[in-house]
Steps between C-alpha positions, in 0.01 A plus 500: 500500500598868403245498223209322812609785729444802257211409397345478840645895559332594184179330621522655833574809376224521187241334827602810728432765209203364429354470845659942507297565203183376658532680867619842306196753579426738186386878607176437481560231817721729691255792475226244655763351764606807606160680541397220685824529749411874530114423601616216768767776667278765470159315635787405822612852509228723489297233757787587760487887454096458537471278818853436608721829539697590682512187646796224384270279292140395390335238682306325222183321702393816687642746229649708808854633556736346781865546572708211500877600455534856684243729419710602162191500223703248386268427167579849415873452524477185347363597177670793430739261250148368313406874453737628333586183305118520368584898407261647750763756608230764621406225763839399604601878551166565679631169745900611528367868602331338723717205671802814509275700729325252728707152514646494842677244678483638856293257595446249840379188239587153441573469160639199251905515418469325177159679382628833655866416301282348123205746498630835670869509438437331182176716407647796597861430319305390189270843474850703541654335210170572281505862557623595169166311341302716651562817304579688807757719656768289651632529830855652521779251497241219370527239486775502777261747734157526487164514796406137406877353495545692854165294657600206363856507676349597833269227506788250368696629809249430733465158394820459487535582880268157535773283356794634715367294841673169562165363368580653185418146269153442721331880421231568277269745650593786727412751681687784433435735826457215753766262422289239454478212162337234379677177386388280278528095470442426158510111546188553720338747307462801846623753616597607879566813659813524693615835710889534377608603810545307723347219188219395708162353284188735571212344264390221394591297150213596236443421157227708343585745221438821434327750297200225494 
């Protein structure tokens, strides 16, 4: 039975190498992979700068810019990560000069919790952290200070004034000026707006996506 037993490791084990040696990519398949990554981000990117900023995102169909989560150029924010990643640090300086000088939050919009807290916050927290890959002058106190650390915390403390109402588990969208946010019922698949205070519904459910 021993014998039975290691024999089927060693065949599971010599099956798995094999199947590792096949999937392993040589240079010569990175170098294509990877310039084709580069060409797919790049054909995105360069499409939103042309016909989309400074609007949030690219509306594919009309090839026209629309905001859709607060008026942020949130494509910009979003891809700071990718550019410096890809080692286009000229670009993602050219983008933090110019996010530290004209992001602001001030701003009577309804806006998404989660996409504000996974694309903003986490956009924002993300490009701080890759400063020193950008072969530029770091901000005093970095990474523990910094222009981009300092938006991302006040927009995470304005969202998390949304979660602090007694419908804290309900909110996902919010209006940060009016007191107003959007709940969503995932079983359903829609969203309603509700005023927090007094918590009385003012739209109807709807179910149509954005950025489309």
């Amino acid at each position: 039975m021993k014998v039975r037993n290691c024999l089927s490791l060693f065949i599971f084990f010599a099956c798995c190498a094999l199947v590792s040696s096949f999937l392993q990519f040589d240079r010569g398949k990175r170098k294509i992979y990877r310039e084709r990554v580069q060409k797919m981000f790049y054909h995105a990117y360069d499409s939103y700068l042309l016909n989309a900023f400074p609007f949030d995102e690219l509306r594919p169909l009309t090839c026209d810019g629309v905001d859709t989560w607060g008026s942020y150029s949130l494509t910009l924010i979003d891809a700071l990560d990718t550019l410096i990643v890809m080692g286009n640090k000229s670009e993602f300086r050219r983008v933090v000069k110019h996010l530290e000088t004209s992001l602001n939050f001030d701003k009577d919009v309804n806006v998404s919790v989660f996409e504000t807290n996974i694309r903003v916050v986490g956009g924002l927290l993300a490009a701080h952290l890759m400063l020193h890959r950008a072969d530029s002058p770091l901000p005093t106190g970095w990474p523990c200070n910094g222009p981009l650390l300092t938006l991302a915390e006040e927009i995470a403390q304005k969202n998390s004034s949304c979660l602090q109402d007694q419908y804290r588990h309900a909110v996902w969208n919010s209006e940060f000026t009016k007191g107003r946010a959007q709940w969503g019922d995932s079983d359903h698949l829609h969203c309603r707006c509700c005023d927090l205070h007094p918590g009385v519904w003012s739209s109807q459910p709807t179910d149509r996506g954005s950025g489309v």
